[in-house]
C-alpha positions as CSV (number, residue, x, y, z in Angstrom):
1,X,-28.2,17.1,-55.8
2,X,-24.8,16.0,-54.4
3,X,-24.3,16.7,-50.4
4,X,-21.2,16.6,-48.5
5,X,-19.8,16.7,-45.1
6,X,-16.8,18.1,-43.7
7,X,-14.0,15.2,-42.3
8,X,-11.1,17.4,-41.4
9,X,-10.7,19.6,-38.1
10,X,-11.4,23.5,-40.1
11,X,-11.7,23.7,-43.7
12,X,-11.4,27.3,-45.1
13,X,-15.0,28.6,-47.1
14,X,-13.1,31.0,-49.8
15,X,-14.8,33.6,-52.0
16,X,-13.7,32.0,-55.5
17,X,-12.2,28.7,-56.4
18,X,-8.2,29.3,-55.6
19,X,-6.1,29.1,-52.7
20,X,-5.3,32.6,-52.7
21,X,-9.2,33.7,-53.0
22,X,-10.1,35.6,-49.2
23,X,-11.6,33.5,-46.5
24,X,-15.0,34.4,-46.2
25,X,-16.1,31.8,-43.2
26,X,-15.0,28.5,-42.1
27,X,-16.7,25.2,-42.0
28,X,-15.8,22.7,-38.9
29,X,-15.3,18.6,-38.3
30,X,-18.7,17.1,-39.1
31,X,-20.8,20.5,-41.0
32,X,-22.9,19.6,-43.7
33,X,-23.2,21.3,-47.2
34,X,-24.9,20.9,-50.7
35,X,-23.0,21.1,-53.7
36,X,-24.4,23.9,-56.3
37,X,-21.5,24.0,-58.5
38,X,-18.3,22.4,-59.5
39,X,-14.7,24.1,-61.5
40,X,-11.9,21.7,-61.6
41,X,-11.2,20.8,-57.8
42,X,-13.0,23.1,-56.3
43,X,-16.9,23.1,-55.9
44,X,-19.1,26.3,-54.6
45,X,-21.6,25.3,-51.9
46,X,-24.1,26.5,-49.7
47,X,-23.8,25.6,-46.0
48,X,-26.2,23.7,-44.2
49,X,-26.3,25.5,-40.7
50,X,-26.5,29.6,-42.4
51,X,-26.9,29.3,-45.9
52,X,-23.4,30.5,-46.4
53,X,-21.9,30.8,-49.9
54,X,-19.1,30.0,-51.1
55,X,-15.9,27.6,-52.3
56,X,-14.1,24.7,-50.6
57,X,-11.7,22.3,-52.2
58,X,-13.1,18.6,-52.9
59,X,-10.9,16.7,-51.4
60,X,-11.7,18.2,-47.8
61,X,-15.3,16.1,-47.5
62,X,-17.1,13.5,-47.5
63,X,-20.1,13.3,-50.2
64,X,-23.2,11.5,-49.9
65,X,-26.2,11.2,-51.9
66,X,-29.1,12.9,-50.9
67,X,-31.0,10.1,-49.1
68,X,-28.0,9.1,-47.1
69,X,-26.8,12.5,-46.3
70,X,-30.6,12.9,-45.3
71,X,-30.1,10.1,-43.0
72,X,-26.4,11.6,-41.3
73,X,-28.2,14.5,-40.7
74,X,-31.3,13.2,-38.9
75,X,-28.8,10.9,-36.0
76,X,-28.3,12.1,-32.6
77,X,-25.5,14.7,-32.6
78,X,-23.7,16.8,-29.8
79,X,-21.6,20.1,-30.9
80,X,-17.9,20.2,-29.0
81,X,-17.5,22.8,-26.5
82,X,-13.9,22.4,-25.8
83,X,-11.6,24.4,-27.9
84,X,-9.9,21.4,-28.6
85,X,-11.4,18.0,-28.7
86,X,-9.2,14.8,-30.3
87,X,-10.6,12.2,-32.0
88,X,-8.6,9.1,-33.7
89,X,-9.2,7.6,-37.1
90,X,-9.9,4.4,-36.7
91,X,-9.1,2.7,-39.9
92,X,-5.4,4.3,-39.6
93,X,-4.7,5.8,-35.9
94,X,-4.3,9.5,-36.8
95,X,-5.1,11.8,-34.6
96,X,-7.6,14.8,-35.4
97,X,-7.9,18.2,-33.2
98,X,-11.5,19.7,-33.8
99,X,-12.2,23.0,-32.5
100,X,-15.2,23.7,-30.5
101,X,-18.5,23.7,-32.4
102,X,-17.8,20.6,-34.0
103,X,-20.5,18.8,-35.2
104,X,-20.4,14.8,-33.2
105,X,-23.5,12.9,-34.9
106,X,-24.5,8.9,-33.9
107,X,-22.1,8.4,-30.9
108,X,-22.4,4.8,-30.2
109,X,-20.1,2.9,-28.0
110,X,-17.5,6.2,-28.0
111,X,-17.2,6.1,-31.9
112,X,-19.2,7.3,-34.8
113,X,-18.7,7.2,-38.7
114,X,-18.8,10.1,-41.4
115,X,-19.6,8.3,-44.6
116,X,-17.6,5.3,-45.0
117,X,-15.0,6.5,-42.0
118,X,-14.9,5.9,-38.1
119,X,-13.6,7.8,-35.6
120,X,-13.3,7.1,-32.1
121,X,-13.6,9.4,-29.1
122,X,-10.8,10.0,-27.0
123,X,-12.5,11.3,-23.9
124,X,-15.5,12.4,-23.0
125,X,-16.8,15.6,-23.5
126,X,-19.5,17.1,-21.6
127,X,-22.2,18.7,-24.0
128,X,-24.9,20.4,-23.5
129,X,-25.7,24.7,-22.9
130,X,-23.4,26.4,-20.7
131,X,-24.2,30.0,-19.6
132,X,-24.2,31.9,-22.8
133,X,-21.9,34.7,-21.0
134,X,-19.2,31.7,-19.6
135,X,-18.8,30.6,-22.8
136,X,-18.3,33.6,-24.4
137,X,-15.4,34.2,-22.2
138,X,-13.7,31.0,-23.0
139,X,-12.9,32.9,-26.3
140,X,-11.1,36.2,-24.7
141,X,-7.7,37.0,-26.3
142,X,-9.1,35.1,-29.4
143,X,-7.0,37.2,-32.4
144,X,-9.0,38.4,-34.8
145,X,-9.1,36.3,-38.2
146,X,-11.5,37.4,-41.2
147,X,-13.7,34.2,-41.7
148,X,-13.1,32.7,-38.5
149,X,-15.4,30.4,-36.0
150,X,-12.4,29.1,-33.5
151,X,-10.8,30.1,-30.5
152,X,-7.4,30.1,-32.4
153,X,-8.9,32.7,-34.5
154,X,-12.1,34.3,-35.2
155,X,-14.0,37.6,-36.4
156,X,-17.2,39.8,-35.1
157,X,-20.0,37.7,-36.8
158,X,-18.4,34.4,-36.5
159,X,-17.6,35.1,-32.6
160,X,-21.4,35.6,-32.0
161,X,-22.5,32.8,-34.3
162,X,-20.4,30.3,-32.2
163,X,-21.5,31.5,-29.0
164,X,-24.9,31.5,-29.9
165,X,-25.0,28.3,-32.0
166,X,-24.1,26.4,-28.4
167,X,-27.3,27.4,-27.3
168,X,-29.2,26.3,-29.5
169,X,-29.5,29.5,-31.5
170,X,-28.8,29.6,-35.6
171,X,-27.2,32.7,-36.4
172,X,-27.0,33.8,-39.9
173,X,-22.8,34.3,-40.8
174,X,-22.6,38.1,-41.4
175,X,-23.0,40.7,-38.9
176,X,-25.7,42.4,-41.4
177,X,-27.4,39.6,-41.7
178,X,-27.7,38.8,-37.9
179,X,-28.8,42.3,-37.9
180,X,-31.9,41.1,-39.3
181,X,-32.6,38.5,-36.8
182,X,-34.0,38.8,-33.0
183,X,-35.9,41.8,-32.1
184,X,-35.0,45.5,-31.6
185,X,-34.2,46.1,-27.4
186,X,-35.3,50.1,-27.0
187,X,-32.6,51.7,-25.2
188,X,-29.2,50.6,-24.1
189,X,-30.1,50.6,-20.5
190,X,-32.9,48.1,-21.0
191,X,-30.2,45.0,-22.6
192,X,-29.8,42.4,-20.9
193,X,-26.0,39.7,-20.9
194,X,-26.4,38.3,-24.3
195,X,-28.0,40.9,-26.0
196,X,-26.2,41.6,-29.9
197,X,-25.3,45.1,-30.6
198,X,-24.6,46.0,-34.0
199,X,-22.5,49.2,-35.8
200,X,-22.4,50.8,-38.8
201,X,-19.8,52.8,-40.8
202,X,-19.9,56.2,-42.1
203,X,-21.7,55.1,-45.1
204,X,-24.8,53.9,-42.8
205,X,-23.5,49.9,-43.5
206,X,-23.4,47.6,-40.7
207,X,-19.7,46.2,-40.0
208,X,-19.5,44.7,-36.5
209,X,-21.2,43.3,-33.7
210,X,-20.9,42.4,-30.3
211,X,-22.0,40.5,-27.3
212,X,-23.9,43.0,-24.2
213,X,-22.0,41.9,-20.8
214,X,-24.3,44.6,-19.1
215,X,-25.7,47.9,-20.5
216,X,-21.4,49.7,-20.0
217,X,-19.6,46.4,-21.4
218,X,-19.2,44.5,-24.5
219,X,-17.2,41.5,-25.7
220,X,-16.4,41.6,-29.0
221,X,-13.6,40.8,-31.3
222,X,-11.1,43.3,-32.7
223,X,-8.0,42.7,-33.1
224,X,-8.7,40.3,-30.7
225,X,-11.7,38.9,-28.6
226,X,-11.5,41.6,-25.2
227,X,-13.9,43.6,-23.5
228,X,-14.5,47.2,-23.9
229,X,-16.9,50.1,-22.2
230,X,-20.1,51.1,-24.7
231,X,-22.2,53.9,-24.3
232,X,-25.3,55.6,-26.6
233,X,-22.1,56.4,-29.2
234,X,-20.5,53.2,-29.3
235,X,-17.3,51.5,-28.0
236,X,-15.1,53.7,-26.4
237,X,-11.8,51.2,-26.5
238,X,-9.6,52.3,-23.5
239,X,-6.5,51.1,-25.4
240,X,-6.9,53.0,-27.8
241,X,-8.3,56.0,-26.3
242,X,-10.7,57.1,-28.8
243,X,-14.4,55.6,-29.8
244,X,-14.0,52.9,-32.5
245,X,-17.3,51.8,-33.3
246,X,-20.3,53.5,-34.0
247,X,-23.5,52.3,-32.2
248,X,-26.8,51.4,-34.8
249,X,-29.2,49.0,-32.7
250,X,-29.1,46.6,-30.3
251,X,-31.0,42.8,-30.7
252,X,-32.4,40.1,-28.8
253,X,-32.7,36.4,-29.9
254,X,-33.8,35.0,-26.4
């Protein structure tokens, strides 16, 4: 088995080996992978932290064999909470800008190494869990981007992944497939701030999610990352003036 790890800020996950292919997810600074198949440049992978599939360019990781990548994964490690935390390369001065939910591991002395590179810290960050609902705010005004897990850009799934991965909480990467996870919350006046709630289309399909503020407001992200009212229906967005998501169920993973 051949592993890998991701050494650049974002790298974009794509649905078939080709530039052009859609964005299906992101992976960030330090994420982890194995390798299940390779075509030309491009290998198709499954992601360590959600079992994600899909195809990144070789070029845009580290690989390691299994015992070593065994090893990386096993150190110490701290995810970035600032959207924007810089690192330097030690072995030529380059600066890199990770987004928040990078993945620090084996922080000695303010530097750490992925594979045979070193990086050095340029400040400290402060990890650790900060209110679930503070941090969720950090990403208001967030635009909308199929695939993505950063404050400069982000979907519904990947918005509540994020939020949830700082607390210690593994989200799968679909909003389906989170649908799946935590346990069913009765009524809508029973949630509590944190709570997922999850909608469906017409054809019964679910297609979006959001975080509970309290049992009238949601945070969610479309077209961008704001805050709407949600009743029994759904999200009514004021904006808009009409209902644009139809409530299915509501989750708890706390």
């Amino acid at each position: 088995m051949q592993y890998g790890i991701i050494h650049l800020a974002i790298v974009p996950l794509r649905d078939a080996p080709m530039h052009k292919a859609q964005q299906v997810s992101q992976l960030l600074f330090g994420e982890g992978f194995e390798v299940l198949e390779t075509q030309g440049d491009w290998l198709q992978i499954q992601t360590e932290n959600d079992e994600y599939l899909g195809w990144i360019q070789a070029i845009q990781s580290v690989f390691l064999n299994a015992e070593t990548y065994q090893q990386n994964q096993e150190k110490p490690f701290q995810l970035t909470t600032e959207p924007v935390t810089i690192v330097r390369k030690i072995a030529d001065g380059s600066l890199l800008y990770l987004p928040a939910g990078s993945r620090i591991a084996g922080v000695e002395q303010n530097q750490f190494s992925i594979g045979n590179t070193t990086f050095e810290l340029l400040h400290q960050f402060l990890p650790g869990k900060n209110s679930i609902i503070n941090y969720a705010y950090s990403y208001l005004n967030t635009p909308y981007l199929w695939g993505g897990r950063t404050h400069f850009g982000i979907d519904c799934s990947g918005f509540a992944q994020v939020v949830y991965r700082q607390q210690g909480i593994q989200l799968k990467r679909d909003a389906w497939q989170q649908a799946e996870q935590g346990k069913a919350v009765d009524f809508l006046q029973s949630t509590l701030p944190g709570d997922l709630a999850f909608f469906d289309n017409e054809e019964g399909r679910i297609v979006h999610v959001g975080m509970m503020l309290n049992n009238e407001q949601i945070i969610h992200a479309s077209g961008n990352v704001k805050i709407d009212r949600i009743d029994n229906q759904g999200i009514y967005s004021a904006e808009q003036k009409k209902y644009t998501h139809h409530l299915r169920i509501i989750k708890r993973f706390f």
